[in-house]
C-alpha positions as CSV (number, residue, x, y, z in Angstrom):
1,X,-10.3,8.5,19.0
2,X,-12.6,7.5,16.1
3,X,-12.1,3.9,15.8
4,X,-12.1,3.6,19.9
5,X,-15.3,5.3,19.8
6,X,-17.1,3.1,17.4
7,X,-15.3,-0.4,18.4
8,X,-16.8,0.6,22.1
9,X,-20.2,1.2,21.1
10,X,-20.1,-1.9,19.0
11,X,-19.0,-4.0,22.3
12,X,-21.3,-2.0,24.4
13,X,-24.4,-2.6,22.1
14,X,-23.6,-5.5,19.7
15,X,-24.9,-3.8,16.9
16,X,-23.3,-4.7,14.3
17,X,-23.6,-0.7,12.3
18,X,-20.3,-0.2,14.7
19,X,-18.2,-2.9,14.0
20,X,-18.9,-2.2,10.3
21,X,-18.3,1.5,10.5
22,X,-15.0,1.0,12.9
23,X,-13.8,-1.2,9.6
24,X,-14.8,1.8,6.6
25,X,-13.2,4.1,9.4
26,X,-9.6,1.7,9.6
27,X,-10.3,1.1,5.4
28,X,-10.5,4.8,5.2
29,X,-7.0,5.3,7.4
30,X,-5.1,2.5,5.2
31,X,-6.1,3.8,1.6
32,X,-4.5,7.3,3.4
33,X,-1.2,5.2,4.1
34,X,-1.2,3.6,0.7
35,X,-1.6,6.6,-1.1
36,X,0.7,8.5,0.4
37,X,3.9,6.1,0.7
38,X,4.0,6.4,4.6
39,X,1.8,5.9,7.5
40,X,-0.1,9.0,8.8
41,X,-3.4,9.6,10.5
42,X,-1.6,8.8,14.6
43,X,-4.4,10.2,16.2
44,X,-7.1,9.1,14.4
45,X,-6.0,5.4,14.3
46,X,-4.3,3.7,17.3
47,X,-2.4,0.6,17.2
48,X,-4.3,-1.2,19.8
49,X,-7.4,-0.1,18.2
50,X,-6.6,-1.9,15.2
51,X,-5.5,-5.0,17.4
52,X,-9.0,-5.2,18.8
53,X,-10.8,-4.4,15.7
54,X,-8.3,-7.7,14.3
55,X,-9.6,-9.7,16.9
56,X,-13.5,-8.8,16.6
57,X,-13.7,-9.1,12.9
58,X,-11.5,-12.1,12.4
59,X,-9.4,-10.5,10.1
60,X,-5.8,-10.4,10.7
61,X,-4.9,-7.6,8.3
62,X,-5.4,-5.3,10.9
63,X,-3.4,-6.5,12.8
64,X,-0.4,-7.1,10.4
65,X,-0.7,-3.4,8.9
66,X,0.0,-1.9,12.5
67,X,2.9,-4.5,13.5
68,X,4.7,-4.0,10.4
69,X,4.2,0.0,10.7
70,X,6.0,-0.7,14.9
71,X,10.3,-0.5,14.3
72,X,12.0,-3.2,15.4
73,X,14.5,-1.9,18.2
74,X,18.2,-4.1,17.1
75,X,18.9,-6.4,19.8
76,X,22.5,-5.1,20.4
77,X,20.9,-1.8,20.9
78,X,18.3,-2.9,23.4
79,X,20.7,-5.1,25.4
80,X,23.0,-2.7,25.6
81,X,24.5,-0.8,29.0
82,X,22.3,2.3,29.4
83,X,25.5,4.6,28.6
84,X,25.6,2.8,25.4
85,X,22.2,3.8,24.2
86,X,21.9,7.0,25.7
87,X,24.2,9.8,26.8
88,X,23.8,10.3,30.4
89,X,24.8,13.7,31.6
90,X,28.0,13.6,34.2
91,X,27.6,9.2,33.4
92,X,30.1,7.4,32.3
């Protein structure tokens, strides 16, 4: 998407205009989030966009706002037999 777009031609050019419009653009998505009590704008924001714009800027807000959006999947649930997580049709 967006933020793809502008953290590519930032690598791609080094000028520095698209690093600071890939941050107004991930600014822009998280004053979305805050205002509306959940997290919306999936297409126009991807999680490992916001990893690499964390790691180009310096700034690890980025990347704490996506991981704490990302569920944690319970242990006993992720461990579990297959048949335990998920009906199988016809398994046991």
């Amino acid at each position: 998407g967006t933020l793809w777009a502008l953290i590519g031609a930032f690598e791609a050019t080094g000028e520095e205009r698209y690093r600071e419009a890939a941050v107004r653009f991930a600014e822009f998505q998280f004053a979305r989030w805050d205002a509306s009590g959940r997290k919306e704008g999936g297409p126009e924001i991807s999680a490992l966009a916001l990893l690499r714009l964390s790691e180009l800027t310096g700034d690890p807000r980025y990347r704490d706002e996506i991981l704490a959006a990302i569920p944690e999947v319970p242990t006993s649930r992720a461990t579990a037999r297959p048949s335990a997580r998920w009906r199988i049709p016809g398994g046991r």
